[in-house]
Backbone bond lengths (Angstrom), bond angles and torsions (degrees), N, CA, C in turn:
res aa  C-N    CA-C-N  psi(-1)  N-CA   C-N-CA  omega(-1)  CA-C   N-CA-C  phi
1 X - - - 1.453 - - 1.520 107.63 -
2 X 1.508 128.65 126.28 1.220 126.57 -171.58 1.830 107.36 -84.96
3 X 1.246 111.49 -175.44 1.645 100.30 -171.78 1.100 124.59 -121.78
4 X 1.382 102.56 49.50 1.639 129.33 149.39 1.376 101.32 -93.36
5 X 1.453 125.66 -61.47 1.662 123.08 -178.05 1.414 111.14 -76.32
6 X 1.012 135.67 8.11 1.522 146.71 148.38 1.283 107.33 -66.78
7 X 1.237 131.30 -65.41 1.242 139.70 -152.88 1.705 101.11 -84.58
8 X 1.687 111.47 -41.75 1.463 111.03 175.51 2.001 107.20 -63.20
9 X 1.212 113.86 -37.70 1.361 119.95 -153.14 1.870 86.87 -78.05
10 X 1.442 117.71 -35.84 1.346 99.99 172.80 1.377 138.04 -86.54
11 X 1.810 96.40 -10.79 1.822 94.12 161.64 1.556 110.82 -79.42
12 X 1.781 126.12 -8.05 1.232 120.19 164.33 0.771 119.36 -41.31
13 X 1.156 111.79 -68.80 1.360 152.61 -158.08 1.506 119.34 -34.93
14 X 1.259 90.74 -83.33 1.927 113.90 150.39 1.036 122.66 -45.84
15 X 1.392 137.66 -37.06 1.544 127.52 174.89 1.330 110.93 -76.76
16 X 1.831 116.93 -33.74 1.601 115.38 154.51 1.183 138.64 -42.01
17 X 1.368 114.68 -59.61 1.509 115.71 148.18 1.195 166.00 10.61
18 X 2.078 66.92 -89.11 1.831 90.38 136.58 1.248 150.97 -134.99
19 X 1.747 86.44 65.18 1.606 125.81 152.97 1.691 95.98 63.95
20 X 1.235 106.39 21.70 1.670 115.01 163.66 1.332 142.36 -53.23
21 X 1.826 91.38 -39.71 1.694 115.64 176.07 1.538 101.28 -148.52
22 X 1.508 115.76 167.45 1.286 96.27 167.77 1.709 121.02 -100.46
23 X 1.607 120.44 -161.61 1.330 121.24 159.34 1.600 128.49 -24.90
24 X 1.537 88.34 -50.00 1.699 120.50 -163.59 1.630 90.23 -69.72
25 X 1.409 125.09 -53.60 1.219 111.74 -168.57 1.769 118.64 -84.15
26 X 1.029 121.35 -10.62 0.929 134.88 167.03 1.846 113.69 -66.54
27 X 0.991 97.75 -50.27 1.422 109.01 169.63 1.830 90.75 -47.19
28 X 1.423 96.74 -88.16 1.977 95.91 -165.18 1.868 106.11 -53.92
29 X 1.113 144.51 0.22 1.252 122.89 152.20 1.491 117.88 -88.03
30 X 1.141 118.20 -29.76 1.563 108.21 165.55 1.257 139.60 -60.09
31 X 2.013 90.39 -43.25 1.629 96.26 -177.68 1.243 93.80 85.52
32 X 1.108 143.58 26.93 1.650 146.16 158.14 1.741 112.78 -95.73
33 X 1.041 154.06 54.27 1.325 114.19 163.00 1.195 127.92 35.99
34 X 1.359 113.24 128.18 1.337 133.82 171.68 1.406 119.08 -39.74
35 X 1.089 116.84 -75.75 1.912 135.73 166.14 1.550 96.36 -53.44
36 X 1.477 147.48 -28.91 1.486 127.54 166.53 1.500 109.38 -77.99
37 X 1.155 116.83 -41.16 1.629 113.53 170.70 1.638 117.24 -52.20
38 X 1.949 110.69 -53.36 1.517 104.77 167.81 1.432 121.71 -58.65
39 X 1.440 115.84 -10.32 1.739 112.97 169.50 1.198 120.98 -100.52
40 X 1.336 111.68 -16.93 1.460 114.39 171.86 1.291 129.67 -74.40
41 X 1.592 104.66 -27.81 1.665 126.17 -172.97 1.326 91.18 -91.11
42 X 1.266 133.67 -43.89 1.495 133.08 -177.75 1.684 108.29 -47.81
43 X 1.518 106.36 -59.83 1.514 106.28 175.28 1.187 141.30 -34.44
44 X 1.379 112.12 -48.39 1.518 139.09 164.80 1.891 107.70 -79.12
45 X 1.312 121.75 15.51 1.203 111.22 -170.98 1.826 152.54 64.38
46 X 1.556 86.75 8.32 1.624 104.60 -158.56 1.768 97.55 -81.74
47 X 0.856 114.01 142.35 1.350 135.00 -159.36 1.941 100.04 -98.96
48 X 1.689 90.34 124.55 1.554 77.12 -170.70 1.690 94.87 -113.04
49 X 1.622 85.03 150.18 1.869 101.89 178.06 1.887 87.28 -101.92
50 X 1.650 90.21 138.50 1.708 91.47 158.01 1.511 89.97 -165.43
51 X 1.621 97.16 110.10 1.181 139.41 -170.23 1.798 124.27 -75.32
52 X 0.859 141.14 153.32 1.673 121.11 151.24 1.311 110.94 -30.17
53 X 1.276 127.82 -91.96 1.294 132.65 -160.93 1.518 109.81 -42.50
54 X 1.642 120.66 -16.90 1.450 116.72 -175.49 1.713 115.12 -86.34
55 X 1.771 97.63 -29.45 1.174 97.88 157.43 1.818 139.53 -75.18
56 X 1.144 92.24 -43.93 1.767 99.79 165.81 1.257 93.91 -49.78
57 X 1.167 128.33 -71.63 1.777 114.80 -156.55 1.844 112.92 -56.34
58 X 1.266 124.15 -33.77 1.335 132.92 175.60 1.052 112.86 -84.59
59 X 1.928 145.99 -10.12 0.868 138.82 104.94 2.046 141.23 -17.10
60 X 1.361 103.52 -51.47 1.655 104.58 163.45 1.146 107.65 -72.27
């Protein structure tokens, strides 16, 4: 990962955390994929919420 998406994946990161944005948006500020964001956050240990509302919306 070069260190522009380093640096984006860790202000994700942190605003995920703390419950700032969700999965979904994290995904579209990185520019990672969905399934690279759930492996990326996995790596570092970050604990993922996926809520009702996260599914309805990834459902439409």
């Amino acid at each position: 990962m070069d260190c522009e998406h380093d640096s984006e994946l860790k202000a994700a990161a942190k605003l995920y955390k703390e419950g700032k944005i969700t999965i979904r948006e994290a995904s579209d500020i990185t520019g990672i994929p969905l399934r690279g964001i759930l492996h990326e956050f996995g790596k570092v240990g970050i604990c993922i919420r996926y809520g009702e509302d996260e599914l309805k919306e990834d459902i439409e």
